[in-house]
C-alpha positions in Angstrom: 118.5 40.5 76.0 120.7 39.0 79.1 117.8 38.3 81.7 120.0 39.9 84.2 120.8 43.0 82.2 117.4 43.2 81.2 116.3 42.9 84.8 119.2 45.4 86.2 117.8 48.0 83.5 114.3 47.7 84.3 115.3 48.2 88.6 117.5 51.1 87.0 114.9 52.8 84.9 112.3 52.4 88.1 115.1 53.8 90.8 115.8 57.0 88.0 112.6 58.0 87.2 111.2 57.7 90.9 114.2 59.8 92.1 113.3 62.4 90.0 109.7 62.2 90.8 110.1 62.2 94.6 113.5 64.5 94.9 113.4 66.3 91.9 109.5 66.9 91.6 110.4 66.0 87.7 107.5 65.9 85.5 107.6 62.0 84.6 107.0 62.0 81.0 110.2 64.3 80.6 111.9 61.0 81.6 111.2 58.6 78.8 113.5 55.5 78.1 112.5 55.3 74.3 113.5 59.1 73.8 117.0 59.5 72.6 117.0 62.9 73.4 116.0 61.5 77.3 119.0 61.2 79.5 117.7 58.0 81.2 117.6 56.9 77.5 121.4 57.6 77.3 122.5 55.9 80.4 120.2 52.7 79.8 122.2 52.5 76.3 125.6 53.2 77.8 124.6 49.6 79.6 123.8 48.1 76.8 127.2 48.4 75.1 128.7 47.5 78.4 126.6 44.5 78.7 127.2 43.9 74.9 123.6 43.6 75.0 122.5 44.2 71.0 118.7 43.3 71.7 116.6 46.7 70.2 115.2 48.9 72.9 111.6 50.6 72.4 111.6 48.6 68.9 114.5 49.9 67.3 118.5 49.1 67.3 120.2 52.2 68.3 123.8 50.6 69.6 124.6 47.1 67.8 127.2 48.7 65.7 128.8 50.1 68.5 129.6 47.7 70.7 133.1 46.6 70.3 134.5 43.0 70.8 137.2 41.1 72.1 139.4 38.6 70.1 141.0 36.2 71.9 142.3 33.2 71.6 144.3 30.3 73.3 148.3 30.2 73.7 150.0 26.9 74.2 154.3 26.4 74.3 155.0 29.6 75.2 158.3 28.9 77.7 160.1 32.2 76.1 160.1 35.5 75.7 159.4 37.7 72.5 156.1 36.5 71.2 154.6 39.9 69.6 151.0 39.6 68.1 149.3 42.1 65.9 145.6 43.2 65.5 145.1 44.0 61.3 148.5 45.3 61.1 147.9 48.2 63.8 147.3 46.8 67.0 150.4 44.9 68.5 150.2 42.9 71.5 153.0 41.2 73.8 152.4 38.0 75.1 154.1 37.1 78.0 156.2 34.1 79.3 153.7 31.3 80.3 150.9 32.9 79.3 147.5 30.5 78.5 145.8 32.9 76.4 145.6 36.4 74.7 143.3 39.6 74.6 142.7 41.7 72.1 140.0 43.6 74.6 136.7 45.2 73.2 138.4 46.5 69.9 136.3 45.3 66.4 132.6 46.3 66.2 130.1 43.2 64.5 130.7 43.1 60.7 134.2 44.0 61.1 136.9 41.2 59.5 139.9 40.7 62.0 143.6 38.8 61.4 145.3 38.0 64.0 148.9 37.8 63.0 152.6 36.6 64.7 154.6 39.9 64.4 157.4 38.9 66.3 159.1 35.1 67.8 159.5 34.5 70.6 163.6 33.7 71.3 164.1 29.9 70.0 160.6 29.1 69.9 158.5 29.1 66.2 154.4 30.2 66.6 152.3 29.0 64.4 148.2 30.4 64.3 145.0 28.9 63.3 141.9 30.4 63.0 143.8 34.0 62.7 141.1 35.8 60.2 137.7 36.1 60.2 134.4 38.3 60.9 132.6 39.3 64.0 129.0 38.6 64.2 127.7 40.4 67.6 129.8 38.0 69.6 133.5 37.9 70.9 136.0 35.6 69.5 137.7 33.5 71.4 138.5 30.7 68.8 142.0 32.1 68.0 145.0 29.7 68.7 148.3 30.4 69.1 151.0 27.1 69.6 154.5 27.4 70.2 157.0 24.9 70.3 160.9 24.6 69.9 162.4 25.5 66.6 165.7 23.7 64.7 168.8 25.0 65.4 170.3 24.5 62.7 167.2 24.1 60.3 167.7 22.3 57.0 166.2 23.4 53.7 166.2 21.5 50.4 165.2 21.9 46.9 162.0 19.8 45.9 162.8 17.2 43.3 159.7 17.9 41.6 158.2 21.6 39.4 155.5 22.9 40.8 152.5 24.5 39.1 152.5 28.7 39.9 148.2 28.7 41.3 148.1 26.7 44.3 145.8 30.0 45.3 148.1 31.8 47.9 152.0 31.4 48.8 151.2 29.0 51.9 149.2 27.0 50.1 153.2 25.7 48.4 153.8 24.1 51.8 151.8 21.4 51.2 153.6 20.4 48.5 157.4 21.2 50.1 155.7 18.1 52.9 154.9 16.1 50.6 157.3 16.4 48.1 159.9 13.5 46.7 162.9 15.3 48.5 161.2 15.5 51.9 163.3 14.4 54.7 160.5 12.3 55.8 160.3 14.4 59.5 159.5 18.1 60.0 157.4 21.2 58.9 158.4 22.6 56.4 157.3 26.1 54.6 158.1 27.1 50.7 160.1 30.1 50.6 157.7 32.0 48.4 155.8 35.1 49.2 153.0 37.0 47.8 152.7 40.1 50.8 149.2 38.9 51.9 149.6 35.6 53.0 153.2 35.9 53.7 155.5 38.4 53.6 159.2 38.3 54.1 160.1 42.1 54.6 158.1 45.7 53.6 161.7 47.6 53.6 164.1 46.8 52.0 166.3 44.2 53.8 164.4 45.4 57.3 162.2 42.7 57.7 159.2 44.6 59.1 155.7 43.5 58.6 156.5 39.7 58.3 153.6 37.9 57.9 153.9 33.9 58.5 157.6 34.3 57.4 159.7 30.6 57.1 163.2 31.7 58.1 163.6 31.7 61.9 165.9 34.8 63.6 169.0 34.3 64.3 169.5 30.6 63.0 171.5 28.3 61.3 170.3 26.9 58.2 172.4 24.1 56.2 171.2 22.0 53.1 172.8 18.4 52.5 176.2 20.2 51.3 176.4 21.5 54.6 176.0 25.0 56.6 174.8 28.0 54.4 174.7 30.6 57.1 172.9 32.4 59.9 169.9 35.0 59.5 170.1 37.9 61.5 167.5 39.2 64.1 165.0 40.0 61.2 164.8 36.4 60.2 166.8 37.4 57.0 170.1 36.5 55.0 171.6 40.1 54.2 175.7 39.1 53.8 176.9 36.1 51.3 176.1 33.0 51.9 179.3 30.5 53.0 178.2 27.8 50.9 175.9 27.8 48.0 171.8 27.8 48.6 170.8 25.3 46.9 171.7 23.3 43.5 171.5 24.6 40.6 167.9 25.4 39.7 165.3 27.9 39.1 162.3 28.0 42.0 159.2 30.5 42.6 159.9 33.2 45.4 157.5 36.3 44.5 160.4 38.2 45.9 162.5 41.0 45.1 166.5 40.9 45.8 165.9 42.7 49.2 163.6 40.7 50.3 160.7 42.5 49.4 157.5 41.3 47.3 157.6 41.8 43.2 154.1 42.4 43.9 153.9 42.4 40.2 155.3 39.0 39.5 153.6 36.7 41.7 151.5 34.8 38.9 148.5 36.7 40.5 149.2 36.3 44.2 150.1 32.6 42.9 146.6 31.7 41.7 147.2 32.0 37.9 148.9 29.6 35.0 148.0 32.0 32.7 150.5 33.5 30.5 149.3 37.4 31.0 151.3 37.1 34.2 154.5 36.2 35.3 156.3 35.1 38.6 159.5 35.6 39.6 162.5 33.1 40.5 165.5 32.5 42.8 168.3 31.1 41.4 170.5 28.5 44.2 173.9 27.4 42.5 175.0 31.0 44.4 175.8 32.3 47.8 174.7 35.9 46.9 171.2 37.1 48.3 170.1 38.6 44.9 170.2 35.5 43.5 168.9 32.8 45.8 165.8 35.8 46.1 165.4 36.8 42.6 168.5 35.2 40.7 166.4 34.7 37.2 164.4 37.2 35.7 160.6 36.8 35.8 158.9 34.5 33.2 155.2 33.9 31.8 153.1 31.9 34.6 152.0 29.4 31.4 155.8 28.8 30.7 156.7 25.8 33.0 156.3 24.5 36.5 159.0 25.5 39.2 161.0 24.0 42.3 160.4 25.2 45.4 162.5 25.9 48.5 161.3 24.1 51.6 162.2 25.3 54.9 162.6 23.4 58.3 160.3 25.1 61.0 
């Protein structure tokens, strides 16, 4: 226990029960701090969870899975306005202009997983987070980092030269290869357009884009390829009117996704961590400008069939 929380309850418990000796002429063994049914016992535990003090009292642990903790986390970048976090999907949070850091205050009890997520950009400025997901374990977390910096405008995107295998293990874990690929420009951060709606998700609804989860395409921005300008997303970070110019070349790469930009949660090769052939994966066909066919232009084929191309975007 805090020595100065341990000391505070121990002057607290002496003022209570003398009060009630010398105002109250209260019988002191009615005023017991190891009796739950004792209200001295109830106000030295409401300290306790306000002290996030999880140490057992009397020899047993009445409040650890009560106290609630903060997640927090560092915010670097931030010279716009926009930047929306959210808590597991149901807590949102707006981070301010210039703000250093984030709270998420007292919300997720010990044992409790958390994810920390970018909901929303900020206006011409791209988030990225580390150390978004975890557990608490009877302490606050303050380890989350959020860093912002200035996004293309317009962002390229290119087809990699090479096939790539469908069980890298999640759809993020294709961005290594979109970096390090043959066709790389040599500069940038690039993302593979490829979803499996856990690690990242393009839209829930259909053509909304709500519920993003560590989406590629930017809102509102230009996006060419080396034929030139294919067009501008809209304020969802999504394509949703033909394209001016063609996507890509002709070719066959993984997306997971559905023509609205949902996720074929059934055709994802096993949330991309299977070769096997008792799943499949789904495919966006580029020698188009239509958006049901750069999203899901080929119909879905056996994960054991042959590696695919991927569609790297500029961050």
């Amino acid at each position: 226990m805090n020595t100065k929380i341990q000391r505070f309850i121990h002057l607290f418990s002496i003022f209570y029960l003398l009060n009630l000796i010398l105002v109250y002429c209260q019988p002191l063994e009615f005023n017991n701090v190891c009796d739950p049914s004792d209200q001295v016992f109830k106000e030295v535990q409401v300290l306790k969870i306000i002290g996030k003090d999880n140490s057992p009292l009397c020899g047993k642990d009445y409040i650890s899975t009560f106290i609630p903790y903060t997640i927090s986390g560092s915010v670097s970048g931030l010279n716009n306005s926009g930047l929306m976090l959210s808590l597991n999907g149901i807590v949102t949070l707006p981070v301010e202009k210039g703000s250093k850091d984030f709270y998420f205050m007292n919300i997720i009890t010990s044992g409790s997983s958390y994810s920390v997520k970018v909901l929303n950009q900020p206006t011409g400025l791209f988030c990225n987070l580390t150390n978004g997901d975890g557990i608490v374990k009877n302490a606050d977390i303050n380890t989350v980092s959020v860093s912002c910096a200035p996004t293309c405008d317009p962002c390229f995107l290119f087809l990699t030269n090479s096939g790539y295998p469908p069980n890298p293990g999640s759809a993020k874990n294709f961005d290594t290869s979109c970096n390090s690929d043959g066709n790389y420009p040599g500069i940038g951060n690039y993302k593979a357009m490829v979803v499996d709606g856990v690690t990242r998700t393009a839209s829930i609804g259909a053509n909304v884009g709500d519920g993003q989860i560590d989406w590629v395409l930017a809102p509102n921005r230009t996006y060419r390829q080396t034929e030139g300008v294919i067009g501008t997303t809209n304020s969802a970070s999504l394509f949703v009117s033909t394209l001016s110019l063609r996507f890509s070349l002709n070719s066959k790469y993984w997306t997971g996704l559905n023509t609205n930009w949902t996720t074929n949660t059934g055709n994802t090769c096993d949330l991309w961590r299977s070769n096997s052939g008792s799943f499949s994966g789904v495919m966006g066909q580029g020698n188009s400008t239509a958006i049901s066919d750069i999203t899901a232009g080929w119909a879905p084929e056996a994960c054991n069939v042959s590696n695919q191309q991927l569609i790297c975007v500029e961050q």
